[in-house]
C-alpha positions as CSV (number, residue, x, y, z in Angstrom):
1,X,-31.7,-12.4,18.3
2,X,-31.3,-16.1,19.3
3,X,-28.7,-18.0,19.3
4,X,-27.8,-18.9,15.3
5,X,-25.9,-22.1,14.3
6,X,-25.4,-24.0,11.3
7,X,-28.3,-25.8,11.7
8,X,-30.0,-22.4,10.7
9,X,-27.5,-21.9,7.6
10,X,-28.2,-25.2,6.6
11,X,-32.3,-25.0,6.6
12,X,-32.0,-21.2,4.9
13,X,-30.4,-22.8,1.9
14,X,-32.6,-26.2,2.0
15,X,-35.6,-22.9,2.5
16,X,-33.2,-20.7,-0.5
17,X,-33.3,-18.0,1.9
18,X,-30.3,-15.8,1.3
19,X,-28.7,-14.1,4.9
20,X,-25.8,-11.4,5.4
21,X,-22.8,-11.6,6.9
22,X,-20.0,-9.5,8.1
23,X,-16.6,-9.2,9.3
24,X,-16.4,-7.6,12.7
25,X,-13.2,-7.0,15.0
26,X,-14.6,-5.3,18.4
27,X,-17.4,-5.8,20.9
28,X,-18.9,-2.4,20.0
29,X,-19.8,-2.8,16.1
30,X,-20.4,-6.7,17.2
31,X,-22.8,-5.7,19.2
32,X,-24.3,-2.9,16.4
33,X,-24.7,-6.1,14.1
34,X,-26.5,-8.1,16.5
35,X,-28.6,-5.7,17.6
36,X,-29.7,-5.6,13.8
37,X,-30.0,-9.2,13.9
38,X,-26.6,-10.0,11.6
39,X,-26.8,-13.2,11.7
40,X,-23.0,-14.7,10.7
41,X,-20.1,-12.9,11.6
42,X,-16.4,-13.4,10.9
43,X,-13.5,-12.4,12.9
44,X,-11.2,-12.1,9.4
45,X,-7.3,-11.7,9.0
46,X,-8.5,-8.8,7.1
47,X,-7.9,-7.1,10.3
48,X,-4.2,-6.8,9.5
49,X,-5.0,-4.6,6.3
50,X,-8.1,-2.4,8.0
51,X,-7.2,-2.3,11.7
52,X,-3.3,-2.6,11.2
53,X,-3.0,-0.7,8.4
54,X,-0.4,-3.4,6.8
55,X,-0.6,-4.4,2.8
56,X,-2.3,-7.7,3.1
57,X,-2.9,-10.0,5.9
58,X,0.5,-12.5,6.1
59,X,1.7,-10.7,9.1
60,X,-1.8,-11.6,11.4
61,X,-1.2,-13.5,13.8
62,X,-3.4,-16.4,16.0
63,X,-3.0,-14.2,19.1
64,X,-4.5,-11.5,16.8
65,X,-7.2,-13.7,15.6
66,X,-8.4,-14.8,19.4
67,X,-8.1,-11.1,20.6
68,X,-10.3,-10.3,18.7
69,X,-12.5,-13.4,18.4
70,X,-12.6,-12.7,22.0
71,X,-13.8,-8.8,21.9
72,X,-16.5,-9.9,19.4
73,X,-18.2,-12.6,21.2
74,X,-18.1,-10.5,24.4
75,X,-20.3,-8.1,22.0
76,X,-22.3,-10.6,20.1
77,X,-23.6,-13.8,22.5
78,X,-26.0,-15.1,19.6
79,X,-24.3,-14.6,15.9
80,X,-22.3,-17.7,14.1
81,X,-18.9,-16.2,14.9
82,X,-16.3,-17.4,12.7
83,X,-12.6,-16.8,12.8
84,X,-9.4,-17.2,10.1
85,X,-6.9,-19.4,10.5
86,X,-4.2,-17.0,9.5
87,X,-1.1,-17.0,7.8
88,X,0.7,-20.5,7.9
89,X,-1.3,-21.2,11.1
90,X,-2.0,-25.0,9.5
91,X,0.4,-25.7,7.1
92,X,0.4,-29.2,9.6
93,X,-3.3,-31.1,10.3
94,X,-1.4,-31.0,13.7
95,X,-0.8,-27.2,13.9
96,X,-3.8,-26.4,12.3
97,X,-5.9,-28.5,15.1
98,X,-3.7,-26.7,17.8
99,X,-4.3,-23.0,16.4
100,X,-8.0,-24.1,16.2
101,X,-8.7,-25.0,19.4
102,X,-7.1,-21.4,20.6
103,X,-9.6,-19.7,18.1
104,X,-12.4,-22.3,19.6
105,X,-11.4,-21.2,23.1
106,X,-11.6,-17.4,22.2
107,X,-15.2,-18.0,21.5
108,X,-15.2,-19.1,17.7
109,X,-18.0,-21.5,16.5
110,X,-16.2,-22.3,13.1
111,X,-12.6,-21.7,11.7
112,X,-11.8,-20.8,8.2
113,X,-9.3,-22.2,6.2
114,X,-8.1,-20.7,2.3
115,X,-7.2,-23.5,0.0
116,X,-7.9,-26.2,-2.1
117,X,-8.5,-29.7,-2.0
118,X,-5.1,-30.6,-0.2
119,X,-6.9,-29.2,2.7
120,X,-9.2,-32.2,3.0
121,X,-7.3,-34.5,5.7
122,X,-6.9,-31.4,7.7
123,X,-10.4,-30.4,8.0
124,X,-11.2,-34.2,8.3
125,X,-8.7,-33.9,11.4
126,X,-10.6,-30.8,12.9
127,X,-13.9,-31.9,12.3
128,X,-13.1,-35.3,13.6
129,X,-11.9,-33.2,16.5
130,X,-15.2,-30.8,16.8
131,X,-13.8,-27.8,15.3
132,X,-16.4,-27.2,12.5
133,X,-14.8,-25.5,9.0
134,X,-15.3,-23.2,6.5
135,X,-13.4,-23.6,3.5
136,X,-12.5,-20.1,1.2
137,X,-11.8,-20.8,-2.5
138,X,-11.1,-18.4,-5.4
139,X,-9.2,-15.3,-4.3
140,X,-7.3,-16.4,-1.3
141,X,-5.6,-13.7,0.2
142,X,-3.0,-15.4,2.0
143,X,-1.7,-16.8,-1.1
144,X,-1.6,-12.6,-3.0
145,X,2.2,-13.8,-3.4
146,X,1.2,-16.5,-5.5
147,X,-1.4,-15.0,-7.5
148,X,0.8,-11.7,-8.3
149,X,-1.8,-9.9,-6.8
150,X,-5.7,-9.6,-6.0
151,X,-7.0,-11.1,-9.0
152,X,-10.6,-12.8,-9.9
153,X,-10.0,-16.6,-9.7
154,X,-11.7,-19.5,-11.7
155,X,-12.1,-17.3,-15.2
156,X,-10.3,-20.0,-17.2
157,X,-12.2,-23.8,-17.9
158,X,-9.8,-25.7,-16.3
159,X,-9.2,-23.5,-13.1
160,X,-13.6,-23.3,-12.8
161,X,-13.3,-27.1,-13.1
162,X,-11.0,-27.5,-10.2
163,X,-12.6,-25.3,-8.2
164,X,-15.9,-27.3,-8.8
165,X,-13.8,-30.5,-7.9
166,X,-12.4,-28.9,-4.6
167,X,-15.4,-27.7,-3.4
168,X,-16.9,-30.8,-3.7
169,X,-13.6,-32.5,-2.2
170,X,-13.9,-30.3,0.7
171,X,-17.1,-30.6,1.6
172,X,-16.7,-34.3,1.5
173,X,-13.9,-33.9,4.0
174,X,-16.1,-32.1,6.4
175,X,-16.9,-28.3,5.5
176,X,-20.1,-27.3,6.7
177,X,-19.7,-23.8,4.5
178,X,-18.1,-22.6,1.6
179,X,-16.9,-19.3,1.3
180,X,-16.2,-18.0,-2.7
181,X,-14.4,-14.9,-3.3
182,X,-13.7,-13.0,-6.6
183,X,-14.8,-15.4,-9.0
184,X,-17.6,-15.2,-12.2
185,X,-21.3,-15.6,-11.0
186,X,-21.8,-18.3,-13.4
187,X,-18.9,-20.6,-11.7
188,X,-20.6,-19.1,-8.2
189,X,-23.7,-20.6,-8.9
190,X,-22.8,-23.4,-10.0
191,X,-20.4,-24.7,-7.0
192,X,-23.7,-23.6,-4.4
193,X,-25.8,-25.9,-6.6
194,X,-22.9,-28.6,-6.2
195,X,-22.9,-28.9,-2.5
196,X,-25.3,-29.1,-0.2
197,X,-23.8,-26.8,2.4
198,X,-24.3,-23.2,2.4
199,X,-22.0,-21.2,0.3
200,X,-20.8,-17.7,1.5
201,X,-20.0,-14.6,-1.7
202,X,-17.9,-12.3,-1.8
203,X,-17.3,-10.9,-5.2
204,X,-19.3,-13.9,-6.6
205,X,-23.0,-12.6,-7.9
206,X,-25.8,-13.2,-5.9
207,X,-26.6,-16.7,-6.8
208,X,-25.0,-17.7,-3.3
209,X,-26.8,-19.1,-0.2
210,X,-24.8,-16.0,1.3
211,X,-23.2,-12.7,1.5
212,X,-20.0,-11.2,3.3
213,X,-18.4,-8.1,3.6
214,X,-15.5,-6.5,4.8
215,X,-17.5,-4.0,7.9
216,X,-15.0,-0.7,6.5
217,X,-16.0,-1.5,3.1
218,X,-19.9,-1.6,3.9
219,X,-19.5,1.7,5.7
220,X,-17.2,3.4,3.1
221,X,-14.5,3.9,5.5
222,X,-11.7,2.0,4.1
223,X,-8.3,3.1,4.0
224,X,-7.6,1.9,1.0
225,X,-10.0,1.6,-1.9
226,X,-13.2,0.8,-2.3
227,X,-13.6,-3.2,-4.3
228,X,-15.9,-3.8,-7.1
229,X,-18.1,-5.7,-5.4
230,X,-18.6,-3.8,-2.4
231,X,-21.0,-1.0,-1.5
232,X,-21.1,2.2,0.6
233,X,-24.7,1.4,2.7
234,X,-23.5,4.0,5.1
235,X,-23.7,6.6,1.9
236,X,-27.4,5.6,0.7
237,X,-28.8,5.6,5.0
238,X,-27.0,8.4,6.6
239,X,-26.9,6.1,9.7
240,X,-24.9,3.2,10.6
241,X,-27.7,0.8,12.1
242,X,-30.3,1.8,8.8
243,X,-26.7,0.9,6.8
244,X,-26.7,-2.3,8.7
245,X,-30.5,-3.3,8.2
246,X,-30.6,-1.8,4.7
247,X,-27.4,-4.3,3.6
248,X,-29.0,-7.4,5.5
249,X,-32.7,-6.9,3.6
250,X,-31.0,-6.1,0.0
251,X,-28.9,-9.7,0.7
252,X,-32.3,-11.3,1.3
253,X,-34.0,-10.3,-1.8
254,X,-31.1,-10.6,-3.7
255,X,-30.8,-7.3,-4.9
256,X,-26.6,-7.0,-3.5
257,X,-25.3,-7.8,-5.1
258,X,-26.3,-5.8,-8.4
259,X,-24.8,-6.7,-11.6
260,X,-22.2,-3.5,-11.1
261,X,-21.0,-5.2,-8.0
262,X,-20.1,-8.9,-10.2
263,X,-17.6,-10.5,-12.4
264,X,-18.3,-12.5,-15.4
């Protein structure tokens, strides 16, 4: 696979060809997904919840992150690796610049942040500062506290507005991708046709420039429970590579996600 950069991202959506993406956490499966030509991948603070075993991600640290930015990028030269800024790691534009350049160092391409549009002067900061962003809107987990729990986001007019108005905020500031999680298709599409950047789904229909999954969800493995809007490949292929390939292809033609894996 060559070497894949936003550049890429940004012609698929100018081209409306959708691509996959997936989390990843070690050189081995990293590799796996390469081999299979993945083409994003994202070191995410899920980690604490499907490596760790915690209950959501607050206690992931930025030595967590860049451990295992690192092992992934030993295992995957070519993909856009991105990594999350985790808990409270930029509650400053200051901090946030010094916890990105760790993740940078680790091997990162791209950091991403969860919030709104009182993120702007920090990813103004970090992409004044060559750190290139990805904003995540709708169901932030980070902020489960504050939503009294994982909950689809944007279902009400005024909370689809904002989200509109933030997306457009943040890619003003300096995004370069948008990732949407757990909100209605209809609000999906309509933020991807509101910026020109490409816009990553999870849980958001398959109007998106993109699609992301956890890697235990895509495999059925999962300690937990399975989310609506995920699917067991492993289940349909029998084989982890055929899982791989079978998830990338049905992102491409749009057919993941289905209408059973969506909210309206």
């Amino acid at each position: 696979m060559k070497k894949i950069t936003i550049n890429d991202l940004m012609k698929w959506k100018q081209e409306g060809r959708k691509f996959a993406s997936v989390t990843a956490y070690d050189a081995s499966f990293a590799q796996l997904f390469e081999q299979q030509e993945m083409p994003v991948m994202l070191v995410g603070d899920s980690l604490g919840m499907v490596l760790q075993g915690r209950e959501d991600t607050l206690p992931v640290t930025v030595e967590d992150i860049a451990y295992h930015t690192r092992s992934v990028r030993a295992g995957s030269p070519n993909a856009l690796l991105m990594a999350d800024m985790p808990f409270m790691s930029y509650a400053t534009p200051e901090q946030a610049c010094e916890n990105a350049a760790k993740l940078m160092r680790a091997g990162a391409n791209m950091v991403k942040l969860e919030g709104g549009a009182w993120l702007a002067d920090t990813i103004s900061m970090l992409a004044e500062r060559a750190v290139p962003v990805c904003a995540h809107l709708g169901l932030t987990p980070q902020s489960v506290n504050i939503f009294g729990g994982y909950k689809v986001q944007g279902r009400d007019i005024d909370k689809a507005e904002q989200m509109v108005k933030d997306a457009i905020v943040l890619k003003n500031a300096g995004a370069q991708i948008i990732v949407l999680e757990c909100v209605p298709a209809s609000l999906a599409e309509r933020i991807t046709k509101a910026v020109d950047i490409p816009v990553i789904g999870i849980g958001a229909g398959n109007s998106t420039d993109g699609q992301i999954l956890v890697m235990h969800d895509m495999f059925g493995i999962s300690a937990n429970y399975m989310p609506k809007f995920s699917k067991n490949f492993l289940a349909e292929t029998g084989d982890m590579r055929e899982a791989v390939t079978k998830y990338i292809k049905d992102v491409e033609t749009g057919e993941f996600p289905g209408p059973q894996h969506t909210f309206e």
